[in-house]
VEXZA-285512 format. One record per residue (C-alpha): residue in one letter; x, y, z. Coordinates in steps of 0.02 Angstrom, whole numbers, plus 50000, padded with zeros to 5 digits. Layout:
! VEXZA-285512
numi A X X Y Y Z Z
...
***
This chain:
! VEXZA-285512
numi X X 55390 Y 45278 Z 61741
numi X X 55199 Y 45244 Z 61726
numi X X 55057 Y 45354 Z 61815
numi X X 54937 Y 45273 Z 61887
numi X X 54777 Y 45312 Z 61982
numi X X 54746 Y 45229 Z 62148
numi X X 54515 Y 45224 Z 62191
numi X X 54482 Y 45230 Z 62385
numi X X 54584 Y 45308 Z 62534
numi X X 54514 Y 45187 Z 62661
numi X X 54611 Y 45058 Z 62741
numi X X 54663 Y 44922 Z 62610
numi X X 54704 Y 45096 Z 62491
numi X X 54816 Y 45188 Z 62598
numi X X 54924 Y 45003 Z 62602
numi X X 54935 Y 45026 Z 62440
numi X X 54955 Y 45200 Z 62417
numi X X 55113 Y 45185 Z 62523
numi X X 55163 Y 45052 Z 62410
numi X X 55126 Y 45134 Z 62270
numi X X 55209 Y 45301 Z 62323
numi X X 55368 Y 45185 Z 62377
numi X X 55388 Y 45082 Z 62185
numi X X 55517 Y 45153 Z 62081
numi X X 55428 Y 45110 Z 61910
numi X X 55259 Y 45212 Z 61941
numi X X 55204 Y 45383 Z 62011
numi X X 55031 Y 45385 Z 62084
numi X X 54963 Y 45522 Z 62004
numi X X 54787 Y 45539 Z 62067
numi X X 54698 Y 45488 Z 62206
numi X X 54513 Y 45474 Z 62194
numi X X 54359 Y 45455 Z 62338
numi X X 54204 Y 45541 Z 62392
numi X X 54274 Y 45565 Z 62575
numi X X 54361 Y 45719 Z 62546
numi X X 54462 Y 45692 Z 62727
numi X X 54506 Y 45517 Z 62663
numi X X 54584 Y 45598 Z 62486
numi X X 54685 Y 45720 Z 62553
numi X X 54773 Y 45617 Z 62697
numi X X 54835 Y 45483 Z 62577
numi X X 54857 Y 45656 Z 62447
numi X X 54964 Y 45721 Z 62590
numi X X 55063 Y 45557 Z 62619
numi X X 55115 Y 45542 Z 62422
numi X X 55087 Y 45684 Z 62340
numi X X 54940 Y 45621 Z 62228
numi X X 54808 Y 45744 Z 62159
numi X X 54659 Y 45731 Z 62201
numi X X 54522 Y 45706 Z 62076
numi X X 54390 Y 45622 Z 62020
numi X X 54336 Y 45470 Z 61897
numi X X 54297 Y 45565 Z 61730
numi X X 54469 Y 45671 Z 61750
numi X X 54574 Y 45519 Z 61776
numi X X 54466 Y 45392 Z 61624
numi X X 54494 Y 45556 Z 61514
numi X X 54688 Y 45561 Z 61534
numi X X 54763 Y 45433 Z 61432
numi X X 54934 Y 45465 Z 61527
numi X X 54841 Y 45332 Z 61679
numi X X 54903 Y 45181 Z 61610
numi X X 54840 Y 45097 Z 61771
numi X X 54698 Y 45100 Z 61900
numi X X 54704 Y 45026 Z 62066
numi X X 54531 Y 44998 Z 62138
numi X X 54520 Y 44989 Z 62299
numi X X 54349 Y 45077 Z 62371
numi X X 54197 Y 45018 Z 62410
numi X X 54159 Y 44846 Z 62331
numi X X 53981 Y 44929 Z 62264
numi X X 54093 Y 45063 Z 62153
numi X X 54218 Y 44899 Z 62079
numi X X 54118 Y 44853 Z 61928
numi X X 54073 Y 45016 Z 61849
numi X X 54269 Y 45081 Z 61897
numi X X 54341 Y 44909 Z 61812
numi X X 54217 Y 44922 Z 61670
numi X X 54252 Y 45130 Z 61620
numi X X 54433 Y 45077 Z 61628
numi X X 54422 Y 44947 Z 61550
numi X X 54353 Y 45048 Z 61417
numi X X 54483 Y 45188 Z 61430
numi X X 54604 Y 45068 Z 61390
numi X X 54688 Y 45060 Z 61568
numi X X 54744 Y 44912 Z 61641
numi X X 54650 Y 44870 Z 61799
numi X X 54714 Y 44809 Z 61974
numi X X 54552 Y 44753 Z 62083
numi X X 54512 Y 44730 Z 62256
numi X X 54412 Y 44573 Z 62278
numi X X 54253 Y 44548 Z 62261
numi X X 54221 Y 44630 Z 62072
numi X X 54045 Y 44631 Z 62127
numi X X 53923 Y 44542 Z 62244
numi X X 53805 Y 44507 Z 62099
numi X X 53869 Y 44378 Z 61979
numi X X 53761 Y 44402 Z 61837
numi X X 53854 Y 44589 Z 61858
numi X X 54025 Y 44514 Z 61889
numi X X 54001 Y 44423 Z 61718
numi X X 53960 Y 44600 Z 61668
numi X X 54116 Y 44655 Z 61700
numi X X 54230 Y 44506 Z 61659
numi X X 54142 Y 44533 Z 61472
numi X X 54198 Y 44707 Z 61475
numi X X 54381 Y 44675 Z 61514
numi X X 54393 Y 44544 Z 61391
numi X X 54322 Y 44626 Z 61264
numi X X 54421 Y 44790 Z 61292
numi X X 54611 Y 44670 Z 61303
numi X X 54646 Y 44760 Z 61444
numi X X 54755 Y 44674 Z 61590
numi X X 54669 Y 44621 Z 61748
numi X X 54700 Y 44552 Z 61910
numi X X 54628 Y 44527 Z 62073
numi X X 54684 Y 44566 Z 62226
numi X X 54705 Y 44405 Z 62304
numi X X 54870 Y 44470 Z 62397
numi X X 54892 Y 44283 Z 62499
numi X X 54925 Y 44211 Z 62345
numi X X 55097 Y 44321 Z 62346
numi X X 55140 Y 44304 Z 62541
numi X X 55318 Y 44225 Z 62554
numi X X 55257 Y 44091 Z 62664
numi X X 55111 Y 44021 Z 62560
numi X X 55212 Y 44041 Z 62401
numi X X 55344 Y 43936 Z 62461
numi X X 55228 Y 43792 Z 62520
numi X X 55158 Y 43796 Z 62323
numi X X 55308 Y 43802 Z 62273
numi X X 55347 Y 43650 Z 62372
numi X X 55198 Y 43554 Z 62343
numi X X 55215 Y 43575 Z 62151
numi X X 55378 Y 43493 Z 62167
numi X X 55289 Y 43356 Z 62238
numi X X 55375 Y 43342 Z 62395
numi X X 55207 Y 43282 Z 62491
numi X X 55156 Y 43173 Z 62338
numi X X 55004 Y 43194 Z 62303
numi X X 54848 Y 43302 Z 62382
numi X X 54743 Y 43227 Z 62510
numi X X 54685 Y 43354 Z 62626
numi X X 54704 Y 43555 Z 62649
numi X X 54666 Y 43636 Z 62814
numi X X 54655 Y 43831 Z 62825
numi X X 54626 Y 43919 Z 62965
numi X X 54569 Y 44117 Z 62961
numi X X 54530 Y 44221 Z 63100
numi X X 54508 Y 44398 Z 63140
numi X X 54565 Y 44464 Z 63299
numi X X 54386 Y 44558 Z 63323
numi X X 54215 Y 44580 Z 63241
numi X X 54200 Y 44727 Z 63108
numi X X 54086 Y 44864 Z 63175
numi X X 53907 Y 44863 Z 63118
numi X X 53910 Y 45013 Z 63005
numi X X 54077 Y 44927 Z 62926
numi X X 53967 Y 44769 Z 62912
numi X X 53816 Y 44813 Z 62845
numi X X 53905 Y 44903 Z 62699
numi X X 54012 Y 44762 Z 62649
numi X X 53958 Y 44582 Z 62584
numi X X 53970 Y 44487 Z 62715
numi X X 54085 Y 44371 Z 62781
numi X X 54079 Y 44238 Z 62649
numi X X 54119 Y 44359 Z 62493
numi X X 54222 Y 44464 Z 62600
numi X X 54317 Y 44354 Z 62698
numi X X 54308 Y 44185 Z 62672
numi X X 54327 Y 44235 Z 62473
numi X X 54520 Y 44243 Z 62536
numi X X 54519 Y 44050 Z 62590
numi X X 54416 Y 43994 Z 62435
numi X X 54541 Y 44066 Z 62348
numi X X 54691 Y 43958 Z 62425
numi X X 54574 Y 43818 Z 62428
numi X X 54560 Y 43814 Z 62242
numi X X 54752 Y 43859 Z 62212
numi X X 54801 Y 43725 Z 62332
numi X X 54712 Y 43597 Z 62312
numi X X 54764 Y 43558 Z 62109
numi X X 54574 Y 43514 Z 62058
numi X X 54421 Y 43620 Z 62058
numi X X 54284 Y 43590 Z 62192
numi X X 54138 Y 43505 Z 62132
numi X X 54059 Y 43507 Z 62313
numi X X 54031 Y 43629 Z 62470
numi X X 53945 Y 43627 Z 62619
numi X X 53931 Y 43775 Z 62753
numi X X 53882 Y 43807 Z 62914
numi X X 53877 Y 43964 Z 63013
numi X X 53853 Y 44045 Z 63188
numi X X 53828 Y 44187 Z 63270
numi X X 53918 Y 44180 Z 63449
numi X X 54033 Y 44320 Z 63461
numi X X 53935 Y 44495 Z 63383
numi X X 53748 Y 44512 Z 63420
numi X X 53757 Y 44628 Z 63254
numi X X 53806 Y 44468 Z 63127
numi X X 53635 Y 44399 Z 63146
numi X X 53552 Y 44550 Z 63147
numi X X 53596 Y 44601 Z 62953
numi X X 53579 Y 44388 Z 62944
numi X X 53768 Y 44365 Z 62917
numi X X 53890 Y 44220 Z 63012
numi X X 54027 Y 44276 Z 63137
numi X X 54078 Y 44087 Z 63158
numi X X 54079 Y 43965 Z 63023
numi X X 54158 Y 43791 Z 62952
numi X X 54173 Y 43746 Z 62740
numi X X 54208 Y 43585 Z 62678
numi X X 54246 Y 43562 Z 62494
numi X X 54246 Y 43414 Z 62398
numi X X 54343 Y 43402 Z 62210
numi X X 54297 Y 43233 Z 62086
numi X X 54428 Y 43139 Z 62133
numi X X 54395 Y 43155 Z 62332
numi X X 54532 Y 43287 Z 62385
numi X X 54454 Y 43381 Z 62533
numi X X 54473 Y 43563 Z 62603
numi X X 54404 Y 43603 Z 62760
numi X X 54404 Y 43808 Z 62816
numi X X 54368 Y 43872 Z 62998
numi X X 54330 Y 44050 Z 63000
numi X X 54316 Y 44164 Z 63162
numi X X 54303 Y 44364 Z 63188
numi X X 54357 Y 44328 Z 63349
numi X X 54537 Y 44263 Z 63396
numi X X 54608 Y 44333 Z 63572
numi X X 54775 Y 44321 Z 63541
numi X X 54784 Y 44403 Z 63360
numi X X 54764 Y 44388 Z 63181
numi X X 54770 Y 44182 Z 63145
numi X X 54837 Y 44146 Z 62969
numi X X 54886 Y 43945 Z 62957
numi X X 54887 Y 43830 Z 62795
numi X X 54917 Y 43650 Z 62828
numi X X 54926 Y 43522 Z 62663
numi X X 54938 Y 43327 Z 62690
numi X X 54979 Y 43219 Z 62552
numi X X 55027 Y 43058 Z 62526
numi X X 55206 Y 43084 Z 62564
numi X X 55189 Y 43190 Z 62727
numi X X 55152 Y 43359 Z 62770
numi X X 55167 Y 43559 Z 62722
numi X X 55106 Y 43701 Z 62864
numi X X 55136 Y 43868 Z 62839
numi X X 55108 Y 43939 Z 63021
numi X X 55072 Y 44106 Z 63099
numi X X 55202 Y 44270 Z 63062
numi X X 55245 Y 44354 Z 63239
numi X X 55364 Y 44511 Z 63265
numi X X 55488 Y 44399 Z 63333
numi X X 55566 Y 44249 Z 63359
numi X X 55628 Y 44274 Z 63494
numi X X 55564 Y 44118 Z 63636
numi X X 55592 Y 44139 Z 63821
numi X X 55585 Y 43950 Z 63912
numi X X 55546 Y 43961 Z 64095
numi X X 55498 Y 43829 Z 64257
numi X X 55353 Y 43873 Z 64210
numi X X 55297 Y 43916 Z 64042
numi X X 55379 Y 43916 Z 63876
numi X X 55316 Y 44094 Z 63797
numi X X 55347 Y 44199 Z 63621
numi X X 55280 Y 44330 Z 63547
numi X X 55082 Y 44331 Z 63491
numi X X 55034 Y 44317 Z 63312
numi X X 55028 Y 44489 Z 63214
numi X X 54856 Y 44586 Z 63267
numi X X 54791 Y 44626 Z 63104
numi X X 54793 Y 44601 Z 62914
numi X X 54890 Y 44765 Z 62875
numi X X 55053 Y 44706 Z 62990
numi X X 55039 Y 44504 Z 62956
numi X X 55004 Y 44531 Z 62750
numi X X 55091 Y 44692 Z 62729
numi X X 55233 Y 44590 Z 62607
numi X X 55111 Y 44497 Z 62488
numi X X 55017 Y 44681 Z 62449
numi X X 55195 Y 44755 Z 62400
numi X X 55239 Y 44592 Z 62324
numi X X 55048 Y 44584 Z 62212
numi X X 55060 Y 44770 Z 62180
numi X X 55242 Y 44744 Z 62092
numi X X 55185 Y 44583 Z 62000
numi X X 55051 Y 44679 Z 61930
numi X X 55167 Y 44820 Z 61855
numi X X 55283 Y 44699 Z 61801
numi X X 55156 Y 44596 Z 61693
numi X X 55096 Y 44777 Z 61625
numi X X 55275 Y 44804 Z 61564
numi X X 55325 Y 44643 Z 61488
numi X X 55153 Y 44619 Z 61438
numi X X 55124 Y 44437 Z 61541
numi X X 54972 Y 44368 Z 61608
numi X X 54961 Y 44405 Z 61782
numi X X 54949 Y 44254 Z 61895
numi X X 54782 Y 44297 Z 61974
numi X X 54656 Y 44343 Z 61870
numi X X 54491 Y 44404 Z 61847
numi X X 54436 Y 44231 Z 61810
numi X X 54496 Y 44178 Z 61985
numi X X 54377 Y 44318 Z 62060
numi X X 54238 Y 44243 Z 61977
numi X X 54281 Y 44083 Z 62016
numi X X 54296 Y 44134 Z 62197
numi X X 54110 Y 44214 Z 62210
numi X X 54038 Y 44047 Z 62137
numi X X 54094 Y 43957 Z 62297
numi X X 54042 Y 44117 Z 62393
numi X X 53866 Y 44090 Z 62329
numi X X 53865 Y 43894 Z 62376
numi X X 53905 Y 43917 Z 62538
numi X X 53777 Y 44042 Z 62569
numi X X 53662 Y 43926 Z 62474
numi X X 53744 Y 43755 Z 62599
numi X X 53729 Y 43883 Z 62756
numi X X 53542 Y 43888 Z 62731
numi X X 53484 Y 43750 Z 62670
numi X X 53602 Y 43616 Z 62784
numi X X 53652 Y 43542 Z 62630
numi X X 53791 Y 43487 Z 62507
numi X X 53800 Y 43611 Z 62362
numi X X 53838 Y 43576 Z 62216
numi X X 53973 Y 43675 Z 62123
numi X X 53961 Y 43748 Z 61944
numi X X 54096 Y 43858 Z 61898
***
């Protein structure tokens, strides 16, 4: 059994403290964040000490760290692991900086240490088994990929304004799938952004509406609508069109159950947030990464992905300004 160390009690770390706590291979040893209320619930909920970032990079009994706190505290955690020899599981983004990211990316490699990146849709049953399908080439080849992201309400202000923003924080998801789905790098992006459902968005200058279109060599397209506003739940679709038909992946509800009236045919709304609609692809990433730190693999999404990721972050922001077609240089 490995010991592990799990960085940030907030939301996204107390989903994977409980799925950490729950894996029979590891015992989450330590549990490490300034919010001393934060530590001690997810402390009380697994039975992790609590302590802090020089105790855990000094004991060389941690082969693991889980970051999962504040996306300003993800380089320097990834980099003094990485040079304590631990292997590192990362919330996206590494950093909002890319000069920094590159920072970090040098560390890791340099230090042989495994890495990956919490891209957790990558490993949600669903999406998997459209890959899957589309790399048997049941569609033929790639045309077109359509994803479709919404929130079921805007973040609060104070949540906002100590994040990234909606493109590295959000969107960063869908560029992700983008990329993985669509067989060939983007070479081209363009962005555009709106603020009609939080007064706050445009206020710290961020988007609470926007559209992506992305553009590879050989003229596959992507197109991305992003909301933080959907009134009937958390919308989560993929749809890929090739030149033999169509894949969609469609929304996850609680059940199937359909009741067919005079006059209305009704079922149950989509899942209301990320935690319920996702919560298989974080158990499903979390075990992939302790698997690949076993048998020694590569694990499937990598740091390199993360990086890759930001880059189209930064073009849209670039497109969203200046009205224009980026260009993309990974």
């Amino acid at each position: 059994m490995l010991d592990v160390c799990l960085f940030g009690a907030g939301l996204i770390g107390q989903v994977h403290a409980a799925n950490l706590a729950r894996h029979p291979r590891v015992r989450l040893r330590y549990i490490v964040d300034p919010n001393r209320e934060a530590a001690s619930k997810v402390s009380a909920l697994t039975g992790a000490e609590i302590a802090d970032t020089q105790t855990v990079m000094n004991d060389r009994s941690i082969r693991m760290v889980f970051i999962a706190s504040a996306t300003r505290t993800h380089a320097d955690l990834a980099m003094a692991a990485a040079a304590s020899g631990k292997a590192i599981f990362c919330e996206k983004p590494i950093d909002l900086d890319l000069k920094r990211t590159d920072q970090c990316l040098a560390a890791v490699e340099k230090a042989a240490v495994p890495f990956q990146i919490g891209f957790n849709r990558r490993f949600d049953p669903s999406f998997r088994a459209l890959k899957a399908r589309l790399a048997q080439g049941e569609i033929g080849a790639v045309e077109q990929v359509i994803i479709t992201s919404r929130d079921p309400e805007p973040e609060t202000e104070e949540a906002l304004a100590g994040g990234g923003g909606v493109f590295r924080e959000m969107t960063i998801h869908d560029f992700d799938m983008a990329r993985n789905l669509l067989g060939e790098e983007p070479v081209e992006l363009f962005a555009t952004g709106s603020s009609l459902v939080a007064p706050h968005y445009a206020k710290l200058g961020d988007y609470d509406t926007a559209m992506f279109v992305l553009r590879t060599s050989s003229g596959r397209q992507c197109h991305i609508n992003n909301s933080v506003r959907a009134a009937y739940g958390y919308d989560q679709r993929i749809e890929v069109h090739g030149a033999d038909g169509m894949l969609r992946a469609g929304n996850r509800m609680p059940t199937s159950v359909e009741m067919s009236g005079a006059k209305a045919i009704s079922r149950d709304k989509p899942y209301y947030f990320f935690v319920e609609r996702y919560a298989e692809s974080y158990a499903a990433e979390i075990d992939h990464f302790i698997t690949c730190v076993e048998t020694g693999r590569r694990p499937e999404v990598t740091a390199s992905d993360g990086r890759k990721a930001m880059i189209l972050c930064e073009a849209a922001l670039a497109s969203a300004k200046s009205g224009r077609f980026e260009t993309v240089r990974f």
